[in-house]
N, C-alpha and C positions, 0 to 999 in steps of 0.2 A: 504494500500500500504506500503509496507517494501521499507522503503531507506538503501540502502548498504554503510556503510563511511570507507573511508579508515581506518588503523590504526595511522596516523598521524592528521586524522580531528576530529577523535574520542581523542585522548590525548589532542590536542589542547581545545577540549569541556570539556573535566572534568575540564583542568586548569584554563578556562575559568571561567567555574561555581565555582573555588575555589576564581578566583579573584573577582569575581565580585557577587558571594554568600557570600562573608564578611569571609571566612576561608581563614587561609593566607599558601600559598603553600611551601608543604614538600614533598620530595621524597620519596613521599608511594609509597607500591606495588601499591596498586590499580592503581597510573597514571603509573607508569611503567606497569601495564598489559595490557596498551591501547598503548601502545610505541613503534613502533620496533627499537631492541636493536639494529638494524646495528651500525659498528662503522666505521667514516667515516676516511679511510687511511689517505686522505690528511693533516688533523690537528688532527688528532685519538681523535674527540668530537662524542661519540656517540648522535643519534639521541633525546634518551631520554631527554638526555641533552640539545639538540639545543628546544624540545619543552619546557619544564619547565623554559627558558632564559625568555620568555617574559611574561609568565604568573608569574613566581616570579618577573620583574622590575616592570609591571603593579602595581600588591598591592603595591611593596614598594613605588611606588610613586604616587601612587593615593591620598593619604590626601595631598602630594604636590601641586599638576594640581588642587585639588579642591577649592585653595584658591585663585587660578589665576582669574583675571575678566574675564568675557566672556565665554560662552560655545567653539564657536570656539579657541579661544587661550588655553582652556584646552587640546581639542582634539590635537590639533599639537603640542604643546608646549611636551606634555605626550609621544607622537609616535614619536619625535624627541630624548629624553631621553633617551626611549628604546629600538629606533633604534639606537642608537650611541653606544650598551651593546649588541644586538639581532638582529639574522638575518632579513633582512628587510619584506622578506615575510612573515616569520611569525608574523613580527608587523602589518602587513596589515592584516592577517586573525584573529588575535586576534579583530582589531578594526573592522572588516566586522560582525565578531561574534557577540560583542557587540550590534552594529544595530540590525542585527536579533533579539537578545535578548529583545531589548527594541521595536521590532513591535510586539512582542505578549507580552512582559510585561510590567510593569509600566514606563516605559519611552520612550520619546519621538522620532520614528525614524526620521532622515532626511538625506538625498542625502548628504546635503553639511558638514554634520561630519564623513561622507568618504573623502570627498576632502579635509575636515580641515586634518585629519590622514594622505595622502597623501602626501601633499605639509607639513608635520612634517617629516615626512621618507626622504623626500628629503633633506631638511632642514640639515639632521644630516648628511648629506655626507660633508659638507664644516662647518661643529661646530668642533670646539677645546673643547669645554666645557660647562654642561646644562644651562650655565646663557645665550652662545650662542643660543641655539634653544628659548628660552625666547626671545630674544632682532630679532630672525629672527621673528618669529611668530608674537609678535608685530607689527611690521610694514607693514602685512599685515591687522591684526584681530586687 
């Protein structure tokens, strides 16, 4: 069976597998050929661009989230970061991706490290700054 992905799930997946395959993301062709270059009038950010936002804050702050205690306070603590940088949807499909990733590979999926990502993206609508999403996340996790 052929699955058809858009060209936005598709870019989000290569950046994916940059962040989370341990290569740290650059504006190659290559993610640009999965891209569409629309450029959006309202803030003239083309698309390319809005996909590479969360797949570059990802790596850069993943050795951060990694020293946080707790699985859950990683997970929000991280999608609070890079939703406060990145559009929020795409901080959700980036952590939706991840799950996927780790049900057929070496790590472990679970339901509630969606909901940990979730109530992080939330979190950063009322953060001033990432020690904010820290000190939110906390107090649940």
């Amino acid at each position: 069976m052929t699955i058809l992905l858009s060209k936005k799930v598709r870019a989000l997946m290569m950046g994916f597998l940059m962040v989370f395959g341990g290569t740290t993301p650059v504006a190659s062709s290559s993610l640009y050929h999965y891209a569409d270059p629309i450029v959006d009038s309202k803030n003239g950010v083309s698309t390319e661009q809005k996909l590479i936002c969360s797949t570059t804050y990802f790596s850069r702050y993943r050795d951060w989230a990694v020293r946080l205690p707790g699985d859950k306070l990683k997970h929000c603590a991280l999608s609070c970061v890079v939703a406060r940088r990145c559009p929020h949807w795409e901080v959700e499909m980036v952590g939706i991706l991840k799950e996927i990733f780790d049900l057929f590979g070496p790590g472990n999926a679970e339901p509630s490290d969606h909901l940990a990502n979730r109530r992080g993206i939330r979190f950063s609508r009322d953060t001033k700054t990432d020690r904010d999403c820290v000190r939110f996340c906390r107090q649940v996790y």
